[in-house]
C-alpha positions as CSV (number, residue, x, y, z in Angstrom):
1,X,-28.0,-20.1,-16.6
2,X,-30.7,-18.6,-14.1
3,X,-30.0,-15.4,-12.9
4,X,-28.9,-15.0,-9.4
5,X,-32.5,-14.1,-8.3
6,X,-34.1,-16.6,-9.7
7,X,-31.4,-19.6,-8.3
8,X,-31.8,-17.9,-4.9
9,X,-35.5,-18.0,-4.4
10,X,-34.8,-21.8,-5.9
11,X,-33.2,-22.6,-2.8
12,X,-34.6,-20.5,-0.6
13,X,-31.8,-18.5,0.0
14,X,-32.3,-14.6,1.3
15,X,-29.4,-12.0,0.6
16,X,-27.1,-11.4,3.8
17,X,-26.7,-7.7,4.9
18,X,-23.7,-9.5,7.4
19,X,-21.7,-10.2,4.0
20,X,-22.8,-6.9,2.1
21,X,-25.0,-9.3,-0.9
22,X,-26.0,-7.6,-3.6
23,X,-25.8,-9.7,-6.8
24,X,-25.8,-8.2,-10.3
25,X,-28.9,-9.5,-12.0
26,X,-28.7,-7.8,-15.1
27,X,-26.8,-9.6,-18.2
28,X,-25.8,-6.6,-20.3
29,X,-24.0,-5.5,-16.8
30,X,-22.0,-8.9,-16.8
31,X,-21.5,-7.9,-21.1
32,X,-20.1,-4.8,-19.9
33,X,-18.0,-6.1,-17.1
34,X,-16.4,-8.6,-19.6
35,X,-15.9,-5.9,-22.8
36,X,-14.1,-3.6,-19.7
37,X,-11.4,-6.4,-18.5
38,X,-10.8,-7.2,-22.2
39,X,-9.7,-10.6,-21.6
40,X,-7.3,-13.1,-23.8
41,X,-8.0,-16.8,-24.1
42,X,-5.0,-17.3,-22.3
43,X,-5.8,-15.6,-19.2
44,X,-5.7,-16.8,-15.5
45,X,-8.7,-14.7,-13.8
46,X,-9.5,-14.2,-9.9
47,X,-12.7,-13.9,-9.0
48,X,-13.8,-12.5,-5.7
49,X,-18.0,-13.2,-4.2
50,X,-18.5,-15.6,-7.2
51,X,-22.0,-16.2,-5.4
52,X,-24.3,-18.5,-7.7
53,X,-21.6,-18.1,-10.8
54,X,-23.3,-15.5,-13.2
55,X,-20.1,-13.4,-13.8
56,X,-17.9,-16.9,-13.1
57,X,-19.4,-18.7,-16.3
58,X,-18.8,-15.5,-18.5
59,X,-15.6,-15.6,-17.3
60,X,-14.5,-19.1,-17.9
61,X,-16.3,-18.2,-21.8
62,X,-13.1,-15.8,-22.2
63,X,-10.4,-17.4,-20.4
64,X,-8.3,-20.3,-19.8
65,X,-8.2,-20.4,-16.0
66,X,-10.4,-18.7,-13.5
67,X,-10.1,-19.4,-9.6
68,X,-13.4,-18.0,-8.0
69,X,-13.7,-17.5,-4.5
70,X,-16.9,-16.9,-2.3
71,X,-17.3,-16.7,1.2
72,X,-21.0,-18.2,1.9
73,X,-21.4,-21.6,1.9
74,X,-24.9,-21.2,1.2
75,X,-23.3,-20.4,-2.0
76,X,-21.3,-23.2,-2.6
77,X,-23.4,-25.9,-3.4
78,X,-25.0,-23.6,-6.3
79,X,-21.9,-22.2,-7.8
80,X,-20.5,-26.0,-8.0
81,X,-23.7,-26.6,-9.5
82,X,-23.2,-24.1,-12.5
83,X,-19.5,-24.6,-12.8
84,X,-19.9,-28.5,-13.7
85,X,-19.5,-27.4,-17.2
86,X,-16.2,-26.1,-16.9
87,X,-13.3,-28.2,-15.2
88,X,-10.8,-25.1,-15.9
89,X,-12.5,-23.0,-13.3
90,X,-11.6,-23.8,-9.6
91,X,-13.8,-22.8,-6.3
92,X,-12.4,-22.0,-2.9
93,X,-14.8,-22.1,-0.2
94,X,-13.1,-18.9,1.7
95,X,-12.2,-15.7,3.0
96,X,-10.4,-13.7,0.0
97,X,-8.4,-11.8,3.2
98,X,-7.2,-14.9,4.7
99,X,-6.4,-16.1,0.9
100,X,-2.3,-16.5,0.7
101,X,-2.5,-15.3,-3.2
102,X,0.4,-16.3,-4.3
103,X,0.0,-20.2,-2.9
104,X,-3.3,-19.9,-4.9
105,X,-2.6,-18.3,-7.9
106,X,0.7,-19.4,-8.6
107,X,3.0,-17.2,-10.7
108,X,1.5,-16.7,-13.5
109,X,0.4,-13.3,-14.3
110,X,-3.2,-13.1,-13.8
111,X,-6.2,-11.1,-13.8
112,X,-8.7,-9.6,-10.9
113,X,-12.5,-9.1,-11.8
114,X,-15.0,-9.1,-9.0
115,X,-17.9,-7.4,-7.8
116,X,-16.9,-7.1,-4.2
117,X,-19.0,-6.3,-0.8
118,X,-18.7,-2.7,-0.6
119,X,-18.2,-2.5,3.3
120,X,-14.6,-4.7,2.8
121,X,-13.8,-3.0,-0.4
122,X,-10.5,-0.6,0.9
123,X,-9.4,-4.2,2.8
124,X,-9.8,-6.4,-0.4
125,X,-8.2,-3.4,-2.7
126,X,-5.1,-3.3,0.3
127,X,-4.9,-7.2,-0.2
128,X,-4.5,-7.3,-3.4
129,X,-1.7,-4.4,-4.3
130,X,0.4,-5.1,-1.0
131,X,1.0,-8.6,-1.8
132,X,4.0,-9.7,-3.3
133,X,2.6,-11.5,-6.3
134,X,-0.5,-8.8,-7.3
135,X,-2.4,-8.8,-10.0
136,X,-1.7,-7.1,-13.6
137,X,-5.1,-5.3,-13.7
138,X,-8.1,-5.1,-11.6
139,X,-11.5,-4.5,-12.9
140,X,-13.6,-4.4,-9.8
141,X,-17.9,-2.9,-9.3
142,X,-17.4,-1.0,-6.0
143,X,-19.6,1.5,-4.5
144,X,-19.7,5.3,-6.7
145,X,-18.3,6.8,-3.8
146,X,-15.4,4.8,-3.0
147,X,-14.3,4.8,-6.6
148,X,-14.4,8.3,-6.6
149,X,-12.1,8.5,-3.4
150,X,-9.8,6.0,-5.5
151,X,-8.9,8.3,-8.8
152,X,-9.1,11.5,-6.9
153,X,-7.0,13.9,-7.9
154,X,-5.6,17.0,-5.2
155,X,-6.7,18.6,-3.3
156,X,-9.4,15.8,-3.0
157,X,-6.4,12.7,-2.2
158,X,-6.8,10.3,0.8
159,X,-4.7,8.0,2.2
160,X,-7.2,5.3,0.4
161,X,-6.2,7.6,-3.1
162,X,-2.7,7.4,-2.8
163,X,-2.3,3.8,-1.8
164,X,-3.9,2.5,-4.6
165,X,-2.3,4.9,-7.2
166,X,0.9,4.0,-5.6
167,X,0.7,0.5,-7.2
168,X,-1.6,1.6,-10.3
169,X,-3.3,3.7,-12.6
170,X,-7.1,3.8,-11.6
171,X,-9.6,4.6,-13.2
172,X,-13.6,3.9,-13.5
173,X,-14.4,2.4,-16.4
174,X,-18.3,2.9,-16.2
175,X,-21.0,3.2,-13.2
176,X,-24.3,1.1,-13.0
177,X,-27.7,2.1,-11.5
178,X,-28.9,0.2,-8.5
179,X,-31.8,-1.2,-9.8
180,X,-29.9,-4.0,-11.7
181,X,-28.4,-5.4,-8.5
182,X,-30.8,-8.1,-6.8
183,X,-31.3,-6.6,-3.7
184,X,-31.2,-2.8,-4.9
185,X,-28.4,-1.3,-3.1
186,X,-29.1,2.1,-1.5
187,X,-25.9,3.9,-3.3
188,X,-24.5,4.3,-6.9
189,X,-21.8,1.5,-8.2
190,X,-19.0,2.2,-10.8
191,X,-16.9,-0.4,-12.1
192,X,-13.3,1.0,-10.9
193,X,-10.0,-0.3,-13.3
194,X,-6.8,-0.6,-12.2
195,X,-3.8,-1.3,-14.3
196,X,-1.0,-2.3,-11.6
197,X,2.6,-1.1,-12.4
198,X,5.7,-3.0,-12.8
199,X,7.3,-0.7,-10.6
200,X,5.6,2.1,-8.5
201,X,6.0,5.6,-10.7
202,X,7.8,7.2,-7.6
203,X,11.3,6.7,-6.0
204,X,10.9,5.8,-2.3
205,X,13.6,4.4,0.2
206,X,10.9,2.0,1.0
207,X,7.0,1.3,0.8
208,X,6.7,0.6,4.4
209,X,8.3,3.9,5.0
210,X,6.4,5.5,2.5
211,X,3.2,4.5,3.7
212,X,4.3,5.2,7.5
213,X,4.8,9.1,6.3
214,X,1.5,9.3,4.5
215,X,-0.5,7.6,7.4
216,X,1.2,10.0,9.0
217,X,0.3,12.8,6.7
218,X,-3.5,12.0,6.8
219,X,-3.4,10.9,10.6
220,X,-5.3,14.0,12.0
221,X,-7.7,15.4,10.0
222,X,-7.7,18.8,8.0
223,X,-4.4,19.4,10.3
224,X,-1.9,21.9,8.6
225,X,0.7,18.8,7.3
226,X,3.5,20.2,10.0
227,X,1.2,19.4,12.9
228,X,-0.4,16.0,11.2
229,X,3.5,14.9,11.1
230,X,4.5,16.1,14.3
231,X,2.2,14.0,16.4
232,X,2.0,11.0,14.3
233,X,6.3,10.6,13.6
234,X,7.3,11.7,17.3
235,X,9.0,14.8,15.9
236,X,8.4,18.8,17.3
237,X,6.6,21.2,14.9
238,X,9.6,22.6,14.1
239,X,11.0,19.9,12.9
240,X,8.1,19.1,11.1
241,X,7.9,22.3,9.5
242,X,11.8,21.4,8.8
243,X,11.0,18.3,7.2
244,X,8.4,19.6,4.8
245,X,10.6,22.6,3.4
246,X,13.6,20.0,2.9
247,X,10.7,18.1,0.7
248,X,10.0,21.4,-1.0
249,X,7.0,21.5,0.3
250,X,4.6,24.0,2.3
251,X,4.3,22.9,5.7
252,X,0.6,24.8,6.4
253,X,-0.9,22.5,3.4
254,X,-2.9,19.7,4.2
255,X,-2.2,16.1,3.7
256,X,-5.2,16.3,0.6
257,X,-3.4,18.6,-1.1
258,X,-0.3,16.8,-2.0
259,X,0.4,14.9,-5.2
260,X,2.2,10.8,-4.9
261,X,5.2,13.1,-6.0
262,X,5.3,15.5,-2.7
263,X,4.7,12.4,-0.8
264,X,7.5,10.6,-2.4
265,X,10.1,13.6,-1.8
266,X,9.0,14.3,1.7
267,X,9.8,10.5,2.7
268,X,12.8,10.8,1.2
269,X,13.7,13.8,3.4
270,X,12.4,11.8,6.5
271,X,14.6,8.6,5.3
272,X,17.7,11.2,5.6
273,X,16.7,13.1,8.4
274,X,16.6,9.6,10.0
275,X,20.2,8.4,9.1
């Protein structure tokens, strides 16, 4: 196969800024990306911004079914192109946030590996944990900084942090330098892994009150926690401050500070303070 460089000067093609194109034009990256998903032959894979199919054909190498969606129908054309090869790999001319996952993947358990616009990459990461049916791991290249944000630890959390270790155990599995991406982006990528849980590794009433209290939490920045919560849950100060020590918790910390734990307890105490 021609790397994605050379298949877009082909057909005159030029990069979009709009859609955030950067294509990985290096194949020990695409090696790498592979060795990190550790795949079984019997894997169903989703593939997000196949573009012209590079990582898609190592993919369909490794497993039995890979669904590859990409948003440019520019695209298209070429990745249909290089897929003739393999009839177990399906293309969807689409949107991956307007994708009903479950319709497409069905219910088998199944895979994510992608190398996703950066400037969507907190909306594509949201789509994929909230949804009923998500996937059991998620290898994904994603800007340095964003992946950073994703496994921080306190006092360093964000609501971005705890979202995603909510639903899984992240991690980045290795970073790549910018010159191996056709164009060079401007910033550092790391290939961020995810390995989603059965069940989340806190006990919460429920996720949408969970994720009410730590939008909450985070709602006004570097605000003492008491004052974040009062004017983002309609309660005074007081009983903010109320709220937090019920939790066990400090209410002059900040909202960066606290662990999934704290967060857990402290909408539990707002689930009973409710009642």
């Amino acid at each position: 196969m021609s790397n994605p460089k050379q298949l877009l000067e082909q057909h005159d093609i030029t990069p979009k800024k709009s859609l955030g194109q950067n294509f990985l034009n290096d194949p020990n990256a695409l090696e790498k990306i592979i060795s990190i998903a550790e795949l079984n032959p019997d894997d169903t894979v989703l593939e997000i911004g196949a573009g012209t199919g590079a990582l898609t054909e190592k993919l369909a190498q490794h497993a039995k079914r890979v669904v590859a969606v990409e948003v440019d129908e520019r695209l298209f054309p070429i990745l249909g192109a290089q897929m003739r090869p393999y009839p177990h790999v399906e293309l969807h001319l689409a949107d991956i946030l307007t994708i009903d996952l479950h319709q497409v993947m069905g219910d088998d358990p199944y895979v994510v590996v992608a190398n996703v616009p950066y400037y969507i990459t907190s909306a594509i990461l949201r789509h994929l944990l909230e949804t009923i049916h998500r996937p059991t791991k998620l290898i994904m290249t994603i800007q340095t900084e964003v992946a950073e944000r994703v496994v921080a630890k306190p006092p360093d959390m964000s609501v971005l942090a705890v979202s995603v270790q909510f639903y899984g155990k992240p991690d980045i599995a290795t970073r790549f330098n910018p010159a191996i991406f056709y164009p060079r982006p401007e910033v550092g990528s790391a290939v961020l892994r995810v390995i989603t849980y059965d069940t989340p590794p806190v006990a919460v009433p429920s996720e949408a009150l969970f994720f009410c209290v730590v939008r909450a939490g985070f709602g006004q920045k570097r605000k003492q926690l008491k004052n974040a919560l009062s004017g983002n849950l309609a309660i005074t100060s007081d009983q903010a401050s109320q709220l937090c020590q019920s939790a066990g918790i400090d209410p002059m910390r900040r909202a960066e500070t606290l662990t999934l734990d704290e967060w857990a307890s402290l909408t539990r105490a707002f689930a009973e303070r409710e009642r």
